[in-house]
VMD Tcl script that builds the backbone (N, CA, C; Angstrom):
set m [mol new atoms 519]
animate dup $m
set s [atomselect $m all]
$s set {name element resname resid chain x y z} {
  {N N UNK 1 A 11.370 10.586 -12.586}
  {CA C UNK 1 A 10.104 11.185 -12.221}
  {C C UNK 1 A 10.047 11.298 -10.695}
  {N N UNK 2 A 9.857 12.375 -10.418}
  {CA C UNK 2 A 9.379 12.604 -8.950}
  {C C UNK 2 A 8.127 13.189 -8.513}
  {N N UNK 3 A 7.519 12.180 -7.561}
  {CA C UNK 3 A 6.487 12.384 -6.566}
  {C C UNK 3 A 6.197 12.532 -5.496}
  {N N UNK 4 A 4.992 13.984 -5.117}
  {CA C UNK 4 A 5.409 14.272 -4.062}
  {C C UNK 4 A 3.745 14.605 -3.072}
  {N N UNK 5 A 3.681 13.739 -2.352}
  {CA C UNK 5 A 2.239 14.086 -1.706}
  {C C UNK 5 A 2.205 13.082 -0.043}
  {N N UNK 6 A 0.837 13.104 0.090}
  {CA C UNK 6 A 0.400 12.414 1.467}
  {C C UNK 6 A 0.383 11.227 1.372}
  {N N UNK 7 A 0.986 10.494 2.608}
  {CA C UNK 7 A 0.838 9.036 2.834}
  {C C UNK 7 A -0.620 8.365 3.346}
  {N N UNK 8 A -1.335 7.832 2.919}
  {CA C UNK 8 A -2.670 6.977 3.256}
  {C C UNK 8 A -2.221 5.402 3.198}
  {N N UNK 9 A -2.251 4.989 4.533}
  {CA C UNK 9 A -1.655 3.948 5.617}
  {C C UNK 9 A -2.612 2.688 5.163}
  {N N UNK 10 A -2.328 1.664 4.867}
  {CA C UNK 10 A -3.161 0.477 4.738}
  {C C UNK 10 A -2.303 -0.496 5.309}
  {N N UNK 11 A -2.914 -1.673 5.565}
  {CA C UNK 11 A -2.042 -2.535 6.697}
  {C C UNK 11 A -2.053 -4.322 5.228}
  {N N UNK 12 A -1.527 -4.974 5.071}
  {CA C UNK 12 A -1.118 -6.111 4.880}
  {C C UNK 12 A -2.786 -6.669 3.815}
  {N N UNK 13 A -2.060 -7.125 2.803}
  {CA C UNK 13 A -2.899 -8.262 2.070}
  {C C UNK 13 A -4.584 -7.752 1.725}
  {N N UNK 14 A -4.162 -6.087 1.627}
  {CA C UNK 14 A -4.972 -5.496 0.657}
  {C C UNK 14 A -5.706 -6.434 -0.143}
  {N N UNK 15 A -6.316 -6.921 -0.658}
  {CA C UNK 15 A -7.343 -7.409 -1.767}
  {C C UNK 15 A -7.431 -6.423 -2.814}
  {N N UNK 16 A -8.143 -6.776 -3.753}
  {CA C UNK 16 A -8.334 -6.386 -5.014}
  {C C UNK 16 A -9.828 -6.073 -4.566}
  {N N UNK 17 A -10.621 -6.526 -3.971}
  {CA C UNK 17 A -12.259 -6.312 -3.675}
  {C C UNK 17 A -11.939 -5.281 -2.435}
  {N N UNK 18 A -10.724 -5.240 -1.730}
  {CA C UNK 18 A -10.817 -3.506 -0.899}
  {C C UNK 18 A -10.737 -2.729 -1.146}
  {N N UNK 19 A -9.466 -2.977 -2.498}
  {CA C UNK 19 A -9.316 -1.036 -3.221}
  {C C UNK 19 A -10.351 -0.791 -3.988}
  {N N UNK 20 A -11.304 -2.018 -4.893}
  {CA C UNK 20 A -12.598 -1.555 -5.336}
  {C C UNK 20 A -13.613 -2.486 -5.146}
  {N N UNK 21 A -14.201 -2.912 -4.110}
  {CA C UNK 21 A -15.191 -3.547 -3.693}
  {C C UNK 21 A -16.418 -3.919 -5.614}
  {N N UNK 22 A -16.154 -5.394 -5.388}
  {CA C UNK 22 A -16.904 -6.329 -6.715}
  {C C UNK 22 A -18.524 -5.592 -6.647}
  {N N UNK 23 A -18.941 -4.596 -6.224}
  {CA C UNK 23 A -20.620 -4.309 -6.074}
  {C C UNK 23 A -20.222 -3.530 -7.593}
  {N N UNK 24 A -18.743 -2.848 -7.435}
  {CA C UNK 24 A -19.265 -1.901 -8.453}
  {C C UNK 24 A -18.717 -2.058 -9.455}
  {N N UNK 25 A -18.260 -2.933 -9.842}
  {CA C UNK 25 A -16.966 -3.706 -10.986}
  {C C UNK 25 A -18.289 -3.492 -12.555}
  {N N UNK 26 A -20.234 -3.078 -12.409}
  {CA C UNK 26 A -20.480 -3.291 -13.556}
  {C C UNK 26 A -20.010 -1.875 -14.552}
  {N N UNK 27 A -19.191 -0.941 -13.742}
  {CA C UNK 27 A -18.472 0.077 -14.931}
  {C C UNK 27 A -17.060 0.018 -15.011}
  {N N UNK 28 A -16.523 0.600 -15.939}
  {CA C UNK 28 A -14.979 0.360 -15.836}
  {C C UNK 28 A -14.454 2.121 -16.109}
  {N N UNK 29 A -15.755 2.960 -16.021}
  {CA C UNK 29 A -15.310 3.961 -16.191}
  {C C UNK 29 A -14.635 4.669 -14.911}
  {N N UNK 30 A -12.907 5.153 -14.883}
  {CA C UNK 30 A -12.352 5.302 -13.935}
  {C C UNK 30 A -12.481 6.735 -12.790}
  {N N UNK 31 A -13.779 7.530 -13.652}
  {CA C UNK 31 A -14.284 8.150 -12.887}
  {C C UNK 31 A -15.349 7.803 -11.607}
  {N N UNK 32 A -15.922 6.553 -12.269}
  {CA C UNK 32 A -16.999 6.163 -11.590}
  {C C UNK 32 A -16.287 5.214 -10.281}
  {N N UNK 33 A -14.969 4.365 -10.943}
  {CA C UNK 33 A -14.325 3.780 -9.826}
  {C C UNK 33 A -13.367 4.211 -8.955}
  {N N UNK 34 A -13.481 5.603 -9.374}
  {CA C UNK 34 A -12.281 6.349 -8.108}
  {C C UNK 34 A -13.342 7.123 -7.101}
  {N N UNK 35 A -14.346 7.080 -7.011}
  {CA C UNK 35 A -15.433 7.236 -6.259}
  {C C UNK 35 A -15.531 6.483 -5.249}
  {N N UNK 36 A -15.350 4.934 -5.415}
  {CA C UNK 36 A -15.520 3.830 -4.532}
  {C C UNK 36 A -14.153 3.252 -4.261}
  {N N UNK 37 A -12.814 4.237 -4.942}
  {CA C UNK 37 A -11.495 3.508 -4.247}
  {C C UNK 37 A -11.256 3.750 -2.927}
  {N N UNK 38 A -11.038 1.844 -2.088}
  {CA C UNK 38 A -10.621 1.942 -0.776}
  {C C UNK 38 A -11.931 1.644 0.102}
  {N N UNK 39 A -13.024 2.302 -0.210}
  {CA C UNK 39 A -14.269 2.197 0.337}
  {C C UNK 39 A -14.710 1.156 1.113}
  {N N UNK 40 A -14.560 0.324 1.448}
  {CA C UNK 40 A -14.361 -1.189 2.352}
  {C C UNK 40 A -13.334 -0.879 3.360}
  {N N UNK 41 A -11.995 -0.276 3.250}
  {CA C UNK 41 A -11.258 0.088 4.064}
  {C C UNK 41 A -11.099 1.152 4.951}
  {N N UNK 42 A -11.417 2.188 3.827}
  {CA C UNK 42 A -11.691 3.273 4.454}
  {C C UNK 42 A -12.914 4.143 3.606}
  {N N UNK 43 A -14.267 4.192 4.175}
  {CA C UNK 43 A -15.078 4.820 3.753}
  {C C UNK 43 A -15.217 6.209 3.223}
  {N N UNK 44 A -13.974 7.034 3.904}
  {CA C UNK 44 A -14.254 8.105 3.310}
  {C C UNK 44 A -13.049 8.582 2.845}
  {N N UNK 45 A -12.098 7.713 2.193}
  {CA C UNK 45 A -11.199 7.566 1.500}
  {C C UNK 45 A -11.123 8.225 0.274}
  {N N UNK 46 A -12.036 8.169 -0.746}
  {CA C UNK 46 A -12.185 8.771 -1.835}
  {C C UNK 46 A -12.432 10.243 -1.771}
  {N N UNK 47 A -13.104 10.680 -0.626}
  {CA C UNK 47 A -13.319 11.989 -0.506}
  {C C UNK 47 A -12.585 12.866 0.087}
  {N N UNK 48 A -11.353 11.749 0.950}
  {CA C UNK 48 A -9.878 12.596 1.812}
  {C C UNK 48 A -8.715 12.883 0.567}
  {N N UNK 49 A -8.683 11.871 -0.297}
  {CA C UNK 49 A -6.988 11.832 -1.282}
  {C C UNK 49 A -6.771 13.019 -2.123}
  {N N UNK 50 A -5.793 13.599 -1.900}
  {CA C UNK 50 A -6.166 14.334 -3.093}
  {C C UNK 50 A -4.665 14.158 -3.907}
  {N N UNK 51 A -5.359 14.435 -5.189}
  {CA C UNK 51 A -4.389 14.040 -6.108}
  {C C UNK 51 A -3.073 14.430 -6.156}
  {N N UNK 52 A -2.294 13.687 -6.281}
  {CA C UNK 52 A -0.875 13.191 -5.989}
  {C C UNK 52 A -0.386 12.705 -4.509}
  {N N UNK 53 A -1.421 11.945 -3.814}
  {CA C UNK 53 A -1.236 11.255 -2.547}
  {C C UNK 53 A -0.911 10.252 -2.949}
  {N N UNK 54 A -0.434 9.574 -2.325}
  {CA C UNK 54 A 0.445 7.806 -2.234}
  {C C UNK 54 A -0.177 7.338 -0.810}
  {N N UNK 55 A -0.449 5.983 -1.464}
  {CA C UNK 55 A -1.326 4.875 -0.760}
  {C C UNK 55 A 0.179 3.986 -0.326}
  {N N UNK 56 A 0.516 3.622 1.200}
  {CA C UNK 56 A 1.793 3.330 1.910}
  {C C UNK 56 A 0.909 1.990 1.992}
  {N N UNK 57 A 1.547 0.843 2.270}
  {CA C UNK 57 A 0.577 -1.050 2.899}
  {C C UNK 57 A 1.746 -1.467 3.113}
  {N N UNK 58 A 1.157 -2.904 3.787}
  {CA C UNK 58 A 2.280 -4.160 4.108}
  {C C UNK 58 A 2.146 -4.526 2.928}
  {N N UNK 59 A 2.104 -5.831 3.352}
  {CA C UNK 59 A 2.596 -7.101 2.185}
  {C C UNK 59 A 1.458 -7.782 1.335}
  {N N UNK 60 A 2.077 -8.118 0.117}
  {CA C UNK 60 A 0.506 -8.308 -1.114}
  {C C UNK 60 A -0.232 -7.330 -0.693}
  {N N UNK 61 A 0.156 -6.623 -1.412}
  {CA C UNK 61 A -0.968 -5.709 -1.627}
  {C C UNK 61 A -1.388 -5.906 -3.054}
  {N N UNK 62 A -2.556 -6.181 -3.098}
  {CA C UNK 62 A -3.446 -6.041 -4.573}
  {C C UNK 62 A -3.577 -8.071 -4.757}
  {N N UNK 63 A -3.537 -8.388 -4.044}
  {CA C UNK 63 A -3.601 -9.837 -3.896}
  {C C UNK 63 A -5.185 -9.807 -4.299}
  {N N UNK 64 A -5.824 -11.290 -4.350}
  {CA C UNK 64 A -6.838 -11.371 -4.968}
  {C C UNK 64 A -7.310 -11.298 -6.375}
  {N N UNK 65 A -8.250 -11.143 -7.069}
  {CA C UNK 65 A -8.489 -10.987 -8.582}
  {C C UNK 65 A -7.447 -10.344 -9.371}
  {N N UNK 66 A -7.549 -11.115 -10.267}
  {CA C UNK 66 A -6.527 -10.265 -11.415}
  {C C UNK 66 A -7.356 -8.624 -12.146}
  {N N UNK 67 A -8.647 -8.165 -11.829}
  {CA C UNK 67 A -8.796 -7.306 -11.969}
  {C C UNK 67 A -8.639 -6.245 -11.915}
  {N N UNK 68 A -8.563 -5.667 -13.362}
  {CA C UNK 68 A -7.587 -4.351 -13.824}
  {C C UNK 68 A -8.472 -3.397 -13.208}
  {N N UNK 69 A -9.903 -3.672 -12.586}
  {CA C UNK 69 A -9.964 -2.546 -12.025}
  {C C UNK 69 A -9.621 -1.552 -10.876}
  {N N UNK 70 A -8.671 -2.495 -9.932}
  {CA C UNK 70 A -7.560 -2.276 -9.002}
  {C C UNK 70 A -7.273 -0.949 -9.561}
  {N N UNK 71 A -6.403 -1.126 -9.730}
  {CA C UNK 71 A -4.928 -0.051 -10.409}
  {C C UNK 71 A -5.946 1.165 -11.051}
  {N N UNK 72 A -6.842 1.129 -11.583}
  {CA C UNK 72 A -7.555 1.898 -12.473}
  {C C UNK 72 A -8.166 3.279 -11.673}
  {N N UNK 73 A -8.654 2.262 -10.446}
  {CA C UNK 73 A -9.369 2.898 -9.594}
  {C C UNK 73 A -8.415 4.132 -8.717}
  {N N UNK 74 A -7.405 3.196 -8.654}
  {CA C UNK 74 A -6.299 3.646 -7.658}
  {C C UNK 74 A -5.877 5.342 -8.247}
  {N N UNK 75 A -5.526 4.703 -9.526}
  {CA C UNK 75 A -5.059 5.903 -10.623}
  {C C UNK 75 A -5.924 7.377 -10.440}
  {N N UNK 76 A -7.388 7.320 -11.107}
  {CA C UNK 76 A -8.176 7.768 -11.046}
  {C C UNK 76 A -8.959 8.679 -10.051}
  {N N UNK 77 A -8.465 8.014 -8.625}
  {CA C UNK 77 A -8.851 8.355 -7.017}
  {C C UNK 77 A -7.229 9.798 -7.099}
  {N N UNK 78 A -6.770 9.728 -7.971}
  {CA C UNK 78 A -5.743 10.995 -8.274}
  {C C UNK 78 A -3.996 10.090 -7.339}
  {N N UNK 79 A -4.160 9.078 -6.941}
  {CA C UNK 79 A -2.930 8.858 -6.050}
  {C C UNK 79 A -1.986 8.545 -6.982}
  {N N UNK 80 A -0.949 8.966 -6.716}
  {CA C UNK 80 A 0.338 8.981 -7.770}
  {C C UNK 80 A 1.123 7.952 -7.714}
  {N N UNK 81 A 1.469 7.123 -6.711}
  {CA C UNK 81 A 2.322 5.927 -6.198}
  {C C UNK 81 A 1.510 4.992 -5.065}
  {N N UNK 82 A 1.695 3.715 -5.440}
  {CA C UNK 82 A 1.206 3.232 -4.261}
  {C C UNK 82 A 2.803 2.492 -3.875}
  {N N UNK 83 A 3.309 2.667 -2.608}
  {CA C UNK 83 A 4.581 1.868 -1.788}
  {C C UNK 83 A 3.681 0.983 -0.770}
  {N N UNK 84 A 4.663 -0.674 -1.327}
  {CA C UNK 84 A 4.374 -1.344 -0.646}
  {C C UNK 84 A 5.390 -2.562 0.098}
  {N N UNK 85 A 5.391 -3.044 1.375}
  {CA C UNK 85 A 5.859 -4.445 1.786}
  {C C UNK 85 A 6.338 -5.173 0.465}
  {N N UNK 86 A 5.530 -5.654 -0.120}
  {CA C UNK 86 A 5.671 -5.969 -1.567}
  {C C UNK 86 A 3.720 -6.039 -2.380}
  {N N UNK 87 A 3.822 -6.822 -3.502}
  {CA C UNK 87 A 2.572 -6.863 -4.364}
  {C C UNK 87 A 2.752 -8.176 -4.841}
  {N N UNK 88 A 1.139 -8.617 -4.852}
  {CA C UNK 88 A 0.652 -9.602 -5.867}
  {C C UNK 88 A 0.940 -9.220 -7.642}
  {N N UNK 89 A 2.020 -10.201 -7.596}
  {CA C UNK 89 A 2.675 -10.221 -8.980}
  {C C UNK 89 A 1.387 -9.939 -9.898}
  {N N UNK 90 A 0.259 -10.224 -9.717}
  {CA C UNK 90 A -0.741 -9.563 -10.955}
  {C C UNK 90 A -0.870 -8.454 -10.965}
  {N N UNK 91 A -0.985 -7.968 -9.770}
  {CA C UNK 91 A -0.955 -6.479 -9.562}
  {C C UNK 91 A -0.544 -5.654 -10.137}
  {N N UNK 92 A 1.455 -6.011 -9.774}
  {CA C UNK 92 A 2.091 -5.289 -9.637}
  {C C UNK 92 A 2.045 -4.843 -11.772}
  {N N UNK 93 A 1.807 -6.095 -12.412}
  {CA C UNK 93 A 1.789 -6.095 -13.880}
  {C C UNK 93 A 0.636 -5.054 -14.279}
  {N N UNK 94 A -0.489 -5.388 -13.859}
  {CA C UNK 94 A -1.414 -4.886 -14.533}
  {C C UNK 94 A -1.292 -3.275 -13.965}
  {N N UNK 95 A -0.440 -2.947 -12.703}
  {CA C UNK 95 A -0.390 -1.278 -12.453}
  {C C UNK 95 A 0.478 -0.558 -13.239}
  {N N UNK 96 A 1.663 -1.412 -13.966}
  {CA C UNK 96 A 2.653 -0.562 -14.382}
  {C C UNK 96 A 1.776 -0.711 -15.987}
  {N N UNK 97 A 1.058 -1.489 -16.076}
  {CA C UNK 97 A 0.175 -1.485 -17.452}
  {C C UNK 97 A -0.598 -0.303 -18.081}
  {N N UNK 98 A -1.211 0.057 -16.544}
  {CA C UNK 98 A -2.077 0.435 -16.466}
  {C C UNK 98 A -1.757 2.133 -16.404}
  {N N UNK 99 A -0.058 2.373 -15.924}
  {CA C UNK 99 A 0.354 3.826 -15.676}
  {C C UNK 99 A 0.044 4.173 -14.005}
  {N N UNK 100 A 0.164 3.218 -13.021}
  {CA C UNK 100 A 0.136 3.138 -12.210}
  {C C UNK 100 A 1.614 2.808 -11.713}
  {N N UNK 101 A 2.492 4.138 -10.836}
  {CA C UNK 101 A 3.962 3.825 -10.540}
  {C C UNK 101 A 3.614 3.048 -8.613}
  {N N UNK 102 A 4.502 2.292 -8.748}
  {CA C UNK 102 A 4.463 1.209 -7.404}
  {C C UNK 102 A 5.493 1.395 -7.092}
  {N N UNK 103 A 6.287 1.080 -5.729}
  {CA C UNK 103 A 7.407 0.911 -5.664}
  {C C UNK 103 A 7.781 -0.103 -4.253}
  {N N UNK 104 A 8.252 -1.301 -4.093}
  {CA C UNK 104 A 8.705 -2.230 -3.103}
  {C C UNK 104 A 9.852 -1.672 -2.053}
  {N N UNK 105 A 9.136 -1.437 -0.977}
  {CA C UNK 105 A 9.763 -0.935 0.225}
  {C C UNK 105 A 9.349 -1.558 1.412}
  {N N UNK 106 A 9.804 -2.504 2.288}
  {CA C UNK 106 A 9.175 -3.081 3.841}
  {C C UNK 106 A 9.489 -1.650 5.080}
  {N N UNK 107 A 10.602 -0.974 4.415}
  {CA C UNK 107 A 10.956 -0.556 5.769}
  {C C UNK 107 A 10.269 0.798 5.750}
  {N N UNK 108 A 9.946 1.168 4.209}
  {CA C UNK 108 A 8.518 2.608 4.283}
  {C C UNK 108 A 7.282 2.199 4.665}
  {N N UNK 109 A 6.964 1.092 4.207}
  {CA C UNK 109 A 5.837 0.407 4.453}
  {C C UNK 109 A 5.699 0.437 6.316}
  {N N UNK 110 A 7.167 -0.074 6.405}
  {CA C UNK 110 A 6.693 0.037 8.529}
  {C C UNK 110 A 6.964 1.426 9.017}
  {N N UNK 111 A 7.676 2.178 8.864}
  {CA C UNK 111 A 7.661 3.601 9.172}
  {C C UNK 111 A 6.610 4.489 8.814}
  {N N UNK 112 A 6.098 4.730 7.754}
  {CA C UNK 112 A 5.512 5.481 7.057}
  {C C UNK 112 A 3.950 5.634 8.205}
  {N N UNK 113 A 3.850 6.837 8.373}
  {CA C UNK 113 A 2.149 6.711 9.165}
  {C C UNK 113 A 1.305 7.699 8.119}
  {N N UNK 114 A 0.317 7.415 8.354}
  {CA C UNK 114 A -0.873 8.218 7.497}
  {C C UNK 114 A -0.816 9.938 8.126}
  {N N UNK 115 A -0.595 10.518 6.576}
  {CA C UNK 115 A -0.580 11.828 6.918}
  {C C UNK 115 A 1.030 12.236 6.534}
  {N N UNK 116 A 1.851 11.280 6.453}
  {CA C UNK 116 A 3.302 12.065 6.504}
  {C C UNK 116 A 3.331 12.448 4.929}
  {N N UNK 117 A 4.276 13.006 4.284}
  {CA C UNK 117 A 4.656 14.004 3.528}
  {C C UNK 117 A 5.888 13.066 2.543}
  {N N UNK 118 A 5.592 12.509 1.706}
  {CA C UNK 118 A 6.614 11.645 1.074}
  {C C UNK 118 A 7.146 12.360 -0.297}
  {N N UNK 119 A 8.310 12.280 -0.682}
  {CA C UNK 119 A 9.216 12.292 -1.834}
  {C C UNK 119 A 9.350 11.480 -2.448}
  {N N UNK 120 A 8.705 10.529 -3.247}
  {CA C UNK 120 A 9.168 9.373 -4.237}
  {C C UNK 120 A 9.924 9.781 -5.862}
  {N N UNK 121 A 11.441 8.970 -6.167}
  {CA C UNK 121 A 12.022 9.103 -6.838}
  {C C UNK 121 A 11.872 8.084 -7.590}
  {N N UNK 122 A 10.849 7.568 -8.590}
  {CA C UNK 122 A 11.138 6.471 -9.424}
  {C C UNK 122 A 12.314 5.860 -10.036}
  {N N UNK 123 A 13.132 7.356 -10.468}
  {CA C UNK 123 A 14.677 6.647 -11.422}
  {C C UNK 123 A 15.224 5.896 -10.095}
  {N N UNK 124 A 15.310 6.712 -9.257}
  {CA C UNK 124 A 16.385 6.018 -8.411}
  {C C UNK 124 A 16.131 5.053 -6.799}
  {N N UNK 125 A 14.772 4.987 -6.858}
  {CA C UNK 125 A 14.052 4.266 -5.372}
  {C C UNK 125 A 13.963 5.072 -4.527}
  {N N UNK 126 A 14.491 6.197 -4.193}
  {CA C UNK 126 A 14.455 6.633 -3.216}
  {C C UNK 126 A 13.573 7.281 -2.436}
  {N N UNK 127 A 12.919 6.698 -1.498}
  {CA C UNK 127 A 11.759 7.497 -1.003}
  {C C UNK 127 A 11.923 8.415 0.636}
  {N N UNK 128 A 11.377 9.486 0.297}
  {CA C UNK 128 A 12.380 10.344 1.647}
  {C C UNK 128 A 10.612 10.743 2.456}
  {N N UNK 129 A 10.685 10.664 3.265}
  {CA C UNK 129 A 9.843 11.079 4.532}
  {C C UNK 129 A 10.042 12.335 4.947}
  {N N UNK 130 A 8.953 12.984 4.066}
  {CA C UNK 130 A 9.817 14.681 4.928}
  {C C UNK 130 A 9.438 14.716 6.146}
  {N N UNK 131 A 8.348 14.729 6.785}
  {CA C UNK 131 A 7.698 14.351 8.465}
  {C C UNK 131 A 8.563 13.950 9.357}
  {N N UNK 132 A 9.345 12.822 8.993}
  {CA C UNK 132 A 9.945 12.210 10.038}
  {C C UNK 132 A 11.863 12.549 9.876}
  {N N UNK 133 A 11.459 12.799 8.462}
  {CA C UNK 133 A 13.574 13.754 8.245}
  {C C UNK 133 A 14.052 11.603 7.823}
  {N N UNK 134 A 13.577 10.991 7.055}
  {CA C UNK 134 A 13.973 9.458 6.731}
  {C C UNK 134 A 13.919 9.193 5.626}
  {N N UNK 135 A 14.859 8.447 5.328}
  {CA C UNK 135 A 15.081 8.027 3.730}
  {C C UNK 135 A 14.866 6.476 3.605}
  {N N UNK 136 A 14.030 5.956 2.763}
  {CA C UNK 136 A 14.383 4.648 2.261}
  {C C UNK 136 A 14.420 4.161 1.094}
  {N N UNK 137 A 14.905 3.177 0.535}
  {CA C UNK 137 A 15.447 2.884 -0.282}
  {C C UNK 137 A 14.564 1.522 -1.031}
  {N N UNK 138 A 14.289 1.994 -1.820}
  {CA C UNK 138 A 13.231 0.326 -3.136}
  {C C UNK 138 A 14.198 0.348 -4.288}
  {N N UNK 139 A 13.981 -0.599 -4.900}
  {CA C UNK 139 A 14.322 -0.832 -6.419}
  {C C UNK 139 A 14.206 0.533 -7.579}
  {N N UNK 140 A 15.036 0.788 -7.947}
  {CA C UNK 140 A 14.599 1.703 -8.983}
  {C C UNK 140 A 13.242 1.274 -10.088}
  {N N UNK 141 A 12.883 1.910 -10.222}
  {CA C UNK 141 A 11.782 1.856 -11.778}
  {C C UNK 141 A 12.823 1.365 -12.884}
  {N N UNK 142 A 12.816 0.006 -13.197}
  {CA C UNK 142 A 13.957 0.186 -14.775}
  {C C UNK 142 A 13.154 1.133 -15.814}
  {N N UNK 143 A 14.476 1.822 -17.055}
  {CA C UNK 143 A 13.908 2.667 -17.509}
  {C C UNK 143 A 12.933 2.037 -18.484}
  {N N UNK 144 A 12.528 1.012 -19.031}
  {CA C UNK 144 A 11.520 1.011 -20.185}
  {C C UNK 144 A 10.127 0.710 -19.069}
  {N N UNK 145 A 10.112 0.735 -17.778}
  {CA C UNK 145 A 8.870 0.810 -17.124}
  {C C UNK 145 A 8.859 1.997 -16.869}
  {N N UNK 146 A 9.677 3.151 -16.930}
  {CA C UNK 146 A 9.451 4.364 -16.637}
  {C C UNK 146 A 8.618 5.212 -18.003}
  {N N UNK 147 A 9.423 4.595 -19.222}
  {CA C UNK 147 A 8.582 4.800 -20.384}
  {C C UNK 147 A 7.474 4.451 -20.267}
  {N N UNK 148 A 6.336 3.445 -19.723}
  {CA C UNK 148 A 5.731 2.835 -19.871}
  {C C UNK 148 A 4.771 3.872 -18.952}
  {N N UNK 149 A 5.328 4.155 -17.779}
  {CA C UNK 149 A 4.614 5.296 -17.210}
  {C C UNK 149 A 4.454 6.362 -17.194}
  {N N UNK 150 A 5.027 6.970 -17.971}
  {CA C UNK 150 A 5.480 8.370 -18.571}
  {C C UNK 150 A 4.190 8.522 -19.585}
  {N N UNK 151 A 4.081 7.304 -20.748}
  {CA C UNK 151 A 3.184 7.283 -21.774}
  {C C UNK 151 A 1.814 6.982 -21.124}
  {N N UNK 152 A 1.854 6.475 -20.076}
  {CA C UNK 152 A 0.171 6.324 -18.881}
  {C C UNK 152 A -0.318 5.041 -19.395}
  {N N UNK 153 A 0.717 4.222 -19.634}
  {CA C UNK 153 A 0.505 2.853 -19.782}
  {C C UNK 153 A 0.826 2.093 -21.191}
  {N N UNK 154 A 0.665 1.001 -20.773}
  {CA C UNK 154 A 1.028 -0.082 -22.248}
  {C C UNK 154 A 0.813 -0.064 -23.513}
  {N N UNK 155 A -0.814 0.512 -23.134}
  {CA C UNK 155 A -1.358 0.863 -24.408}
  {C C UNK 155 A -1.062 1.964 -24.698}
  {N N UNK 156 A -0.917 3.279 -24.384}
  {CA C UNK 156 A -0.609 4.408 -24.944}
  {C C UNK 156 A 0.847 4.435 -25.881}
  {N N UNK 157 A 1.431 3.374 -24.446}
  {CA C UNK 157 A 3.017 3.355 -24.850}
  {C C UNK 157 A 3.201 2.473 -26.373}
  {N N UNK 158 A 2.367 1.780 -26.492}
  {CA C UNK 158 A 2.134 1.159 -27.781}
  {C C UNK 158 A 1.813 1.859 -29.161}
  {N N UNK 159 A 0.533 2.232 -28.736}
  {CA C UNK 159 A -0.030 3.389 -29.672}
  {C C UNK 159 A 0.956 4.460 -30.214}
  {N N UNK 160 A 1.825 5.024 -29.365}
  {CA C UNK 160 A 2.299 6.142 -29.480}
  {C C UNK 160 A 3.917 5.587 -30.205}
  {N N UNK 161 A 3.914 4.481 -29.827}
  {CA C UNK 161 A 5.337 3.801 -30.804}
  {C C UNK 161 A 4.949 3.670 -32.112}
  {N N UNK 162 A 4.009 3.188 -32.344}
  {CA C UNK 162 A 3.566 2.088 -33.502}
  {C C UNK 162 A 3.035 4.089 -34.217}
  {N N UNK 163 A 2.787 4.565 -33.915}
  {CA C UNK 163 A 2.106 6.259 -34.470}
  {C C UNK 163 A 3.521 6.705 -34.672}
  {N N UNK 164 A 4.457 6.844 -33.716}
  {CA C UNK 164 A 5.686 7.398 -34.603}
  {C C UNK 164 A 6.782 6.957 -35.233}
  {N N UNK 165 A 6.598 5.505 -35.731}
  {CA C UNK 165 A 7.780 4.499 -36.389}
  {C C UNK 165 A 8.708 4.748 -35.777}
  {N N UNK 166 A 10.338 4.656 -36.148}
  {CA C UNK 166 A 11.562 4.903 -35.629}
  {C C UNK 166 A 11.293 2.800 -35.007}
  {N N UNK 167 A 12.264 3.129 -34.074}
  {CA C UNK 167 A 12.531 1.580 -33.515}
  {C C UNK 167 A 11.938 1.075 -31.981}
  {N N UNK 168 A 12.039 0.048 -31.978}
  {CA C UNK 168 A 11.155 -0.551 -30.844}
  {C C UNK 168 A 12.231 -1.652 -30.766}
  {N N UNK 169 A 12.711 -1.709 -29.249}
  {CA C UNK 169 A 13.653 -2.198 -29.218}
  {C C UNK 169 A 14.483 -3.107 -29.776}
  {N N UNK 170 A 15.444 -1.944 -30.743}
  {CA C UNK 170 A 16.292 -2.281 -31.693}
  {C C UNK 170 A 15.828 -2.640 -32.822}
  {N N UNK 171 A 14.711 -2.859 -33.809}
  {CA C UNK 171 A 14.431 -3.431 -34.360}
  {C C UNK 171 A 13.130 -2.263 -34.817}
  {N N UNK 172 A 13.313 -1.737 -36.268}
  {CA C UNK 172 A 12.696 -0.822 -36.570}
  {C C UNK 172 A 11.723 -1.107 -37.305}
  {N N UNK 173 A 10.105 -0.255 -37.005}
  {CA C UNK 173 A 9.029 -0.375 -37.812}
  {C C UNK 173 A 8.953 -0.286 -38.817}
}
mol reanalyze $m
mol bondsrecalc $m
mol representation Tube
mol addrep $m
């Protein structure tokens, strides 16, 4: 899978209450929370992204609450990838859950400025900077998380197994 949009710059240890500030956690509808994604950080964030932008940070990002409404919001606000320093292991679970593609990069994370023009390659890590003419390099997506994002999450990816029998790894319905 390849993605291709604007970089929006966040700096180190993101929270879970920055990408969606706890005032508005009483809906979970992801229209209502891509309204208020970032909004603590950047106020007029929700109204700059447009869909298929990638959110660039340092390190832990999504640290704080295990709330799925992180990733939801993120999704929803239309951004296609968030690249980071690295992620709060809850995070990083509940985004690929959620159909949210991530990808672990320090050295995009320090290059990358708000506004540049990114190429993200899930199969293969590779993330290219068209702005600056730079390539860097993350972990590939293994492929059953690529399934997982392809289907727009766990549950779909579930649903949509268990709806068309055949096998689930190795071992048939």
């Amino acid at each position: 899978m390849i993605l291709k949009g604007k970089a929006w710059k966040f700096g180190a240890d993101v929270d879970t209450d920055l990408i969606i500030p706890a005032r508005y956690l009483n809906t979970s509808d992801p229209k209502g929370l891509a309204k208020h994604c970032m909004e603590d950080a950047d106020p007029a964030f929700a109204g700059k992204v447009s869909s298929g932008d990638l959110i660039v940070a340092g390190n832990n990002f999504g640290c704080g609450s295990s709330r799925e409404h992180a990733p939801i919001a993120i999704k929803a606000a239309g951004v296609s990838c968030v690249v980071a320093a690295s992620f709060a292991r809850i995070f990083y679970r509940n985004a690929f859950n959620l159909g949210l593609p991530i990808l672990e990069s320090p050295e995009a994370a320090e290059a990358v400025k708000t506004g540049d023009e990114l190429e993200v390659d899930l199969a293969t890590g590779k993330i290219t900077n068209l702005s600056q003419d730079r390539t860097y390099q993350a972990q590939p997506v293994p492929p059953f998380m690529q399934e997982l994002l392809a289907a727009g999450g766990l549950m779909p990816y579930v649903m949509k197994r268990l709806a068309g029998g055949g096998e689930w790894h190795g071992k048939v319905l």
